[in-house]
C-alpha positions, -999 to +999 in steps of 0.1 A: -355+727+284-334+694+292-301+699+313-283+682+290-287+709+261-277+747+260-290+772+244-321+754+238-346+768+207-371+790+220-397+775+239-433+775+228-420+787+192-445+778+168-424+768+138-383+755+146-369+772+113-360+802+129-352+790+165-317+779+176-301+746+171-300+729+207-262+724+213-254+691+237-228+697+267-205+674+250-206+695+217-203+729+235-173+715+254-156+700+218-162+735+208-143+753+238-113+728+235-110+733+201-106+768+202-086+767+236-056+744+211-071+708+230-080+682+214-109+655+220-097+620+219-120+587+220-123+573+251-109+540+242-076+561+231-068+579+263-040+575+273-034+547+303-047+562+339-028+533+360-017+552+384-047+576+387-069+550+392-080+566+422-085+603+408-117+613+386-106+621+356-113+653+345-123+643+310-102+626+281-089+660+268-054+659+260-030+693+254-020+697+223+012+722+228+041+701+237+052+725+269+012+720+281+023+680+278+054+683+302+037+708+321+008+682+327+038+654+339+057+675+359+020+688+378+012+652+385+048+642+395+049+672+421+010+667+431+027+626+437+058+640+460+036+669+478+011+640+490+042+619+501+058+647+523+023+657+539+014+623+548+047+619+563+043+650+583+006+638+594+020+607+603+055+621+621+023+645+642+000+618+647+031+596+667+035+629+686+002+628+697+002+590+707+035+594+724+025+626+743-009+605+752+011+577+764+033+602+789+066+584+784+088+619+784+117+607+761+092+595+734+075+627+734+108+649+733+121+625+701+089+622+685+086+661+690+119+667+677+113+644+644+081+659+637+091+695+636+119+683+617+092+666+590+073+699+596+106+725+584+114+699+555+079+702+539+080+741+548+114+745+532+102+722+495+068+748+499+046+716+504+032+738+535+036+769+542+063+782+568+035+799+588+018+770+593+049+747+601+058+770+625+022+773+642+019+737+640+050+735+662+042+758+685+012+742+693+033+706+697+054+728+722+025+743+741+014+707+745+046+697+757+050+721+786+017+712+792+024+677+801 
C-alpha cells in the first residue's frame, strides 16, 4: 500500500468490486474539515501570508465560524507580542551576561537590575511563567555574589 492512500482495498484481492475505494490524504483531510465546520479553499485563494512568511503554514484551511476567525487574529497577534517580550528578556539576560563577563561592577548591577525588570514584566503579561522569572533571577543574583 502507498503512503499516500488510506484505507487501501484489500491487498491480494482477486476481483476490486468488493474491496474499498483507496481514499488520498488530501480527500480524507477535505472530509474531516468538512465535518469539523472548515472549509477548503484553493491555494491560489488563501488569504495573503506576508507576514508569516517565515512560519509553515499549516494548510490553506480557513474557519468558517466568525468567532474561530477573530479567535485565529487575536492567536497570531498575541503569538507576535509574546515573541517581542521574550526576545527582549533574552536580550536584557544576554547583556547581563556580557557585562558580568566584562567585570565592570556598575554595568552588572544596572544590567541586573533592567533584566529582572524585563523578567517581572513578561511574568506579570504571562509570557513566562512567574516561577521561572523568579528562578531566572536568582540565578543572575547567585552569579552576582559570585563575582
Amino acid at each position: 500500500m502507498r503512503n499516500d492512500l488510506v484505507g487501501g482495498g484489500m491487498v491480494g484481492a482477486p476481483d476490486d468490486s468488493f474491496a474499498r475505494r483507496a481514499v488520498t490524504l488530501a480527500e480524507r483531510d477535505a472530509l474531516r474539515d468538512s465535518a469539523a465546520g472548515l472549509k477548503t479553499i484553493p491555494s491560489d485563494a488563501a488569504p495573503s501570508t506576508a507576514g508569516l512568511a517565515h512560519r509553515k503554514a499549516r494548510g490553506n484551511r480557513v474557519a468558517n465560524i466568525k468567532s474561530q476567525i477573530k479567535r485565529v487574529k487575536t492567536n497570531e497577534k498575541r503569538r507576535q507580542r509574546n515573541k517581542s517580550i521574550k526576545s527582549a528578556v533574552r536580550t536584557a539576560i544576554r547583556r547581563f551576561r556580557e557585562a558580568l563577563e566584562a567585570g565592570d561592577t556598575e554595568q552588572i548591577i544596572q544590567r541586573q537590575r533592567s533584566a529582572s525588570r524585563a523578567l517581572d514584566k513578561a511574568a506579570g503579561k504571562g509570557v513566562i511563567h512567574r516561577n521561572q522569572a523568579a528562578n531566572k533571577k536568582a540565578s543572575m543574583a547567585r552569579r552576582v555574589n559570585a563575582a
